[in-house]
N, C-alpha and C positions, 0 to 999 in steps of 0.2 A: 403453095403446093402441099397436100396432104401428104402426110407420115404414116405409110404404113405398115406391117409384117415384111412386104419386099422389099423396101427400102433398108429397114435394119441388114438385112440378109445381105443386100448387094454392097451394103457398108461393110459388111464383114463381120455381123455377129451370128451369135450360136440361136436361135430361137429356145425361147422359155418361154415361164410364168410371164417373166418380169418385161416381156415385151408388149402385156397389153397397159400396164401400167405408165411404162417411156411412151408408149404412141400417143396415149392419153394424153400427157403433160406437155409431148413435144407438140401437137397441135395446138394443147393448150396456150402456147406462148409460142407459139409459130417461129419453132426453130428450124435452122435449115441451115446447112454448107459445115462452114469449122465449129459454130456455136451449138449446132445437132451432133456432131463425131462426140466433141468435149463434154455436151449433158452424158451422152450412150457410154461413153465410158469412163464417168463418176458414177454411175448404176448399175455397172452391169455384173453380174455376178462374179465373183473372183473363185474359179474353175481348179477343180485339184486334177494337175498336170500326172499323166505315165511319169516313172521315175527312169533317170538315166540310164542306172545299171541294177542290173536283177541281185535281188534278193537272197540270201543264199538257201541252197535246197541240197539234200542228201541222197545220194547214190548208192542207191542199196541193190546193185544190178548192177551186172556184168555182162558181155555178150561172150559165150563160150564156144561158139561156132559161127562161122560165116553167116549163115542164116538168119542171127540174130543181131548182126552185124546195125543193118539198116533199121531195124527196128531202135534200136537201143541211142541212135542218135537222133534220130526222132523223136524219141521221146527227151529227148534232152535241150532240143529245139523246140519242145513245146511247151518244155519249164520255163526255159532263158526268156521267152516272152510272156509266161503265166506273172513269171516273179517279177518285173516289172508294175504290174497293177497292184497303182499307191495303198491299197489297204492288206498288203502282203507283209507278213512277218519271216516266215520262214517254211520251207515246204522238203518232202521226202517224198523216194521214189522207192517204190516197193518190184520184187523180184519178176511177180508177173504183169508190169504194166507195159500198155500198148498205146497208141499214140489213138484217140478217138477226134472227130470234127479237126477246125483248121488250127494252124499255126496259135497255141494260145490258148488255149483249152483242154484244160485239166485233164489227163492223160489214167482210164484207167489203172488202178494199180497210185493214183498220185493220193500224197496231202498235202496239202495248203493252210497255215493257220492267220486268220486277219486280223485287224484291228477294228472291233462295233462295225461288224460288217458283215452280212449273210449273200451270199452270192449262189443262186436260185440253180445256176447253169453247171455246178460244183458237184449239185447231187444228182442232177438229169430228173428226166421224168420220173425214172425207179425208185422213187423217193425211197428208203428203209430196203434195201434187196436186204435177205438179212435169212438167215438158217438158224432149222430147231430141230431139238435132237428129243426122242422118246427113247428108252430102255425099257424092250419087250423079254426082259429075262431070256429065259430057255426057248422061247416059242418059235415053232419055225420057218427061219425067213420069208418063203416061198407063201406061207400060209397070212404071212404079215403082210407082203409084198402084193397078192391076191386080196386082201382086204380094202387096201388104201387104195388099191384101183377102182375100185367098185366105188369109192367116195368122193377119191379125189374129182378134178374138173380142170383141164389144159385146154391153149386154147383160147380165141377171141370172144367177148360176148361174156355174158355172166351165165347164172345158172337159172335153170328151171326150178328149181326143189332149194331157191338160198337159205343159208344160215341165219336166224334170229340174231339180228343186228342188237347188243345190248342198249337199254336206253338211254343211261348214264351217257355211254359214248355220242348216241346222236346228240343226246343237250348240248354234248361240248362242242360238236359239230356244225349245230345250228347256233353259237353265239359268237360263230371267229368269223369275218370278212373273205376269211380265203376259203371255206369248206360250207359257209351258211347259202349254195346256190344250189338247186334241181339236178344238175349235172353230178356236181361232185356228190351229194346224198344220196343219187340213185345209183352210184358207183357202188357208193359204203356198203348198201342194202343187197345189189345183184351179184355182187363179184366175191363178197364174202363165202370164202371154201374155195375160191379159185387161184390156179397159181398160175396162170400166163404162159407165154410159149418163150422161144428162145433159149437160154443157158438153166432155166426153171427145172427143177427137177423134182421125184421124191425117191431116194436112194435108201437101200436094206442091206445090212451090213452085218457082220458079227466082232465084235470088241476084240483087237487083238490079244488082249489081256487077261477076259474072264471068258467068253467064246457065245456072252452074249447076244443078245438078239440088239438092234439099236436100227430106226429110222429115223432119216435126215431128210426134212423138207427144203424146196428152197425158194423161195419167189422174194415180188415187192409187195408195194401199196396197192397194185392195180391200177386199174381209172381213178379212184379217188386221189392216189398221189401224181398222176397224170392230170388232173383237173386243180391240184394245188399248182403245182409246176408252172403250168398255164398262166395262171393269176399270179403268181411270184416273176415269172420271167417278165408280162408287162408292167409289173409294179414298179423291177428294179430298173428298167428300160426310163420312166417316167425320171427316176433318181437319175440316171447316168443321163440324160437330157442334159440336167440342172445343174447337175455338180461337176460331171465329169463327162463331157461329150467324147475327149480325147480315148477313154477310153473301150475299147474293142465291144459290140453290142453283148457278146457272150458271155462278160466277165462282167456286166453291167452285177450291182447291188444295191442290196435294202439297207442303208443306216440303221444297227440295231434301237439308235437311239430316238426312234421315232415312232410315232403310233405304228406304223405300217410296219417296221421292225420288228415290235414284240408280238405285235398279232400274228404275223408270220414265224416267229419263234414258237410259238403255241401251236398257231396251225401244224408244225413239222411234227410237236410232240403226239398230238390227235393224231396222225398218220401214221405214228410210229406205236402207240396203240392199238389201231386200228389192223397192222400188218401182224402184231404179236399176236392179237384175236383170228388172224386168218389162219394162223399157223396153229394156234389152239386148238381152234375148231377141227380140225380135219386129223391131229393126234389122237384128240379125243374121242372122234365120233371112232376112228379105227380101235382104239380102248376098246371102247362100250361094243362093238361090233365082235372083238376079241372073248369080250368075258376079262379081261385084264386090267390090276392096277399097276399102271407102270410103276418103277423104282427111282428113275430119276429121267428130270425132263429140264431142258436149260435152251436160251437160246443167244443170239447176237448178231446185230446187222452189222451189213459191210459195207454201205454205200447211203452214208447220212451227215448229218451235221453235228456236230460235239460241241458244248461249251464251257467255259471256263472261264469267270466274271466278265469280261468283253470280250476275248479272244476266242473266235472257232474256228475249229478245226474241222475241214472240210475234207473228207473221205471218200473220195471217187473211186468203190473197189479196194478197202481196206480195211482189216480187222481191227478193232479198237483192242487192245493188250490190257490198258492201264485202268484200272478200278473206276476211277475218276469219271472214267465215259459211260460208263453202262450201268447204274443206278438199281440194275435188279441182277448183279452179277451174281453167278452160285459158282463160287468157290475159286474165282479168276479164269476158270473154263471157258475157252473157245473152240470155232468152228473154220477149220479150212477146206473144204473141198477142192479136190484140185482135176480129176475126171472120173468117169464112170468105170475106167479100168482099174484105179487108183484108189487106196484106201482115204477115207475123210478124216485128217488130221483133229485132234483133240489136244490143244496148245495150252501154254500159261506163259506168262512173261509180264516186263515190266516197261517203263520208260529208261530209253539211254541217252546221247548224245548223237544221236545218229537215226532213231525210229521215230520220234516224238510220241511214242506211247503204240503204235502200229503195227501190224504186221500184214503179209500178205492175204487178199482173199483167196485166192485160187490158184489157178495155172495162169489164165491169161493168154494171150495168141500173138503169134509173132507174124500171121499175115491174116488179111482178110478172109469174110467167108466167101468170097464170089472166088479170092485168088484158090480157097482151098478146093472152090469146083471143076476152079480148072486145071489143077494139080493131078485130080484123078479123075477126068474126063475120061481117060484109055479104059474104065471099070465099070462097073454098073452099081447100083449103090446097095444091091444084094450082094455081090463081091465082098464088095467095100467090109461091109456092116458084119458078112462071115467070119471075115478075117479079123474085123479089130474089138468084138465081143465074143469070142470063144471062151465055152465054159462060165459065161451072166447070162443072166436073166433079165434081156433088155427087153424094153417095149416103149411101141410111141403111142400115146395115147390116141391121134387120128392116123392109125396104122399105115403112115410114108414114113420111110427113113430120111431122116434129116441127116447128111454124112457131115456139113458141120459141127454138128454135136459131138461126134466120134472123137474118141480120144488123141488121134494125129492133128487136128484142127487145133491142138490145145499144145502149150509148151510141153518142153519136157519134164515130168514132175519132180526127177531126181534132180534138174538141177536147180528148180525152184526152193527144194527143201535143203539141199547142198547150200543154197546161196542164205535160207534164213539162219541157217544155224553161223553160216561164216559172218553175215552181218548185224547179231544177236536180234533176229526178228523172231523172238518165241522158243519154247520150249514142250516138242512134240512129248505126252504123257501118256497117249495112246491110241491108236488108230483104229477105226471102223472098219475091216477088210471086207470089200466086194461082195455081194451077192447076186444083185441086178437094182433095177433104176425103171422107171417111168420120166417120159418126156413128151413135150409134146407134138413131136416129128412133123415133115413137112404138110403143116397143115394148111398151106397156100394152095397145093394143089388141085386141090377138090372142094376151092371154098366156093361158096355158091354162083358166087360170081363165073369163075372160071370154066364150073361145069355148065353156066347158062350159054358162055360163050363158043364150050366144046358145041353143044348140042346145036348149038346155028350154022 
């Protein structure tokens, strides 16, 4: 009787590589019954098992009202299963995290440090979310604010009028495996100046300090770190097959120590190039648009990957603190946004026993956006958006209100910065207070699709 792929399976193995290998050989010598189980399992790969008990991870979060009750054990149920996957060292929970995907996966607001191991599903498709900050001196806001809308682009799809992709960057582009395909280069080229919808913003502020003028963008990679993502999540899926079926498809990864590894190590830095050029671009073009040489310009992502000789540290939604991570750091300066009502945080800090170099990105959400529509179902979203931007300068760039975006949709900020200071997560130096903000509001509603299906 012939040995084939169903046979191993209904024996009870894991399918792999090394299954066309034994079907070969066991035909070859026409094995069958105890002397087929006894070859199958002197070859068959020796599998690295989930570990018993989790890992240990840091609670830098508290629930301080009922509300936040349910959240906050959630997210604590999504460690206890995170930290069980065998390439885990040790992981923190930052003030605004919220529980994202199933049981097991990295919870906004989380870090996770591994062992020669990059896990694709850690940084989400957003590869680099990550904010930049311009100082427009005296200039004013309003006049800033009106500038960058005229340039900026929110919103699905790239642009008509894109930014000159440098060339440098496509070379490195086109010699990685993960970024060298049609998809991911037309992303590089069309989506350059664009900041995407959802939490994306570009907020006008004045320095609490000097009374400044200062703009804070905020987006990802776009499609091209969407189209990384893609090719990282099957790469590590191929790995998790092989090594470790046991473990959850989401937390699947790449062995840094293998071709696929480093080239995906490289692909994430190309992207994260690529996101700091996106955010350039569109400072810049409002500069030159101004007549202005700004004074000081700095920037930092919140949702990437960090390394440190084998060990990374995986950043789902957290501010790297520590030098060590940010390689073009001015002056240990960071960026916390926390909402559009709220001043943007301007931090320094260090590594303790308790951040692993970290601190919060934002506010963060203690319930869904669908729970937040049905929280104010009783209003209209003109109501809404009255009440909880009085006195900004808001606007959505495809003019619906998105009332998730509203500052009630978002924790409470005093007690995120209440909880950084109490669990040494950074040291606020000075904040950007309010002016108004650009987003880019319910742009589902009138997307063409919907208006095609109105009109039928």
């Amino acid at each position: 009787m012939e040995v084939t792929g169903e046979t191993l399976i209904q024996l009870g193995f894991n399918p792999g590589k090394w299954f066309s290998e034994a079907i070969t050989h066991a035909n070859a010598h026409q094995l069958s019954g105890d002397a087929l189980v006894k070859y199958l399992k002197s070859v068959e790969p020796e599998y690295i098992s989930l570990l018993d008990e989790a890992r240990p991870f840091h609670m830098n979060l508290r629930a301080e009202e009922e509300g936040e009750i349910d959240n906050v054990e959630k997210v604590r149920a999504t460690m206890d299963a995170l930290m069980r996957i065998p390439t885990t060292i040790e992981g923190a929970v930052m003030p605004d995290a919220c529980p994202t995907g199933g049981l097991g996966q990295i919870p906004v607001g989380g870090v996770v440090s591994t062992k020669n191991a990059i896990h694709p599903n850690m940084h989400s498709a957003d590869i680099c979310c990550s904010v930049m900050m311009t100082n427009f001196g005296h200039t004013d806001p309003k006049t800033v604010l009106d500038t960058v809308h005229a340039l900026t682009h929110f919103g699905p799809g790239g642009r008509k009028d894109p930014f000159a992709l440098e060339v440098e960057l496509e070379n490195k582009l086109r010699s990685n495996r993960f970024t060298n395909n049609e998809r991911a280069l037309n992303f590089s080229k069309s989506h350059l100046g664009t900041q995407g919808d959802g939490n994306h913003f570009t907020f006008v502020g004045r320095s609490a300090q000097t009374g400044e003028t200062i703009m804070v963008t905020h987006h990802g990679s776009r499609g091209l770190g969407a189209a990384v993502f893609t090719k990282g999540m099957k790469t590590a899926e191929e790995f998790r097959r092989e090594i470790s079926p046991e473990t959850p498809k989401h937390n699947a990864w790449i062995p840094y120590d293998t071709d696929e590894g480093k080239e995906y190590w490289e692909a994430l830095q190309w992207v994260r190039e690529w996101t700091k050029l996106n955010h350039t671009v569109l400072h810049e073009a409002t500069a030159r648009s101004l007549n202005h040489d700004p004074s000081l310009r700095f920037w930092n992502e919140h949702n990437f990957i960090f390394k440190e000789d084998d060990v990374f540290y995986h950043a789902k939604g957290a501010t790297p603190l520590d030098d060590k991570f940010v390689p073009d750091s001015h002056e240990q300066l960071r960026l916390i946004p926390l909402n559009m009502r709220e001043p943007v945080l301007i931090v320094k800090g260090n590594t303790t026993a308790n951040n692993m170099g970290f601190a919060p990105h934002g506010a963060g959400r203690n319930i869904s956006r669908s729970e937040h529509r049905r929280r104010n179902s009783d209003r209209t979203p003109e109501e809404i958006f009255a009440t909880e931007t009085k006195g900004l300068d808001v606007r959505f760039y495809h003019d619906e209100i998105d009332i998730t975006e509203l500052p009630t949709a978002y924790k409470n900020a005093a007690t995120v910065k209440a909880q950084m200071t109490e669990f040494g997560l950074g040291t606020v130096v000075d904040e950007i207070l309010p002016y108004g903000c650009i987003m880019a509001g319910n742009w589902q509603k009138n997307a063409p699709c919907k208006r095609k299906n109105r009109r039928r």
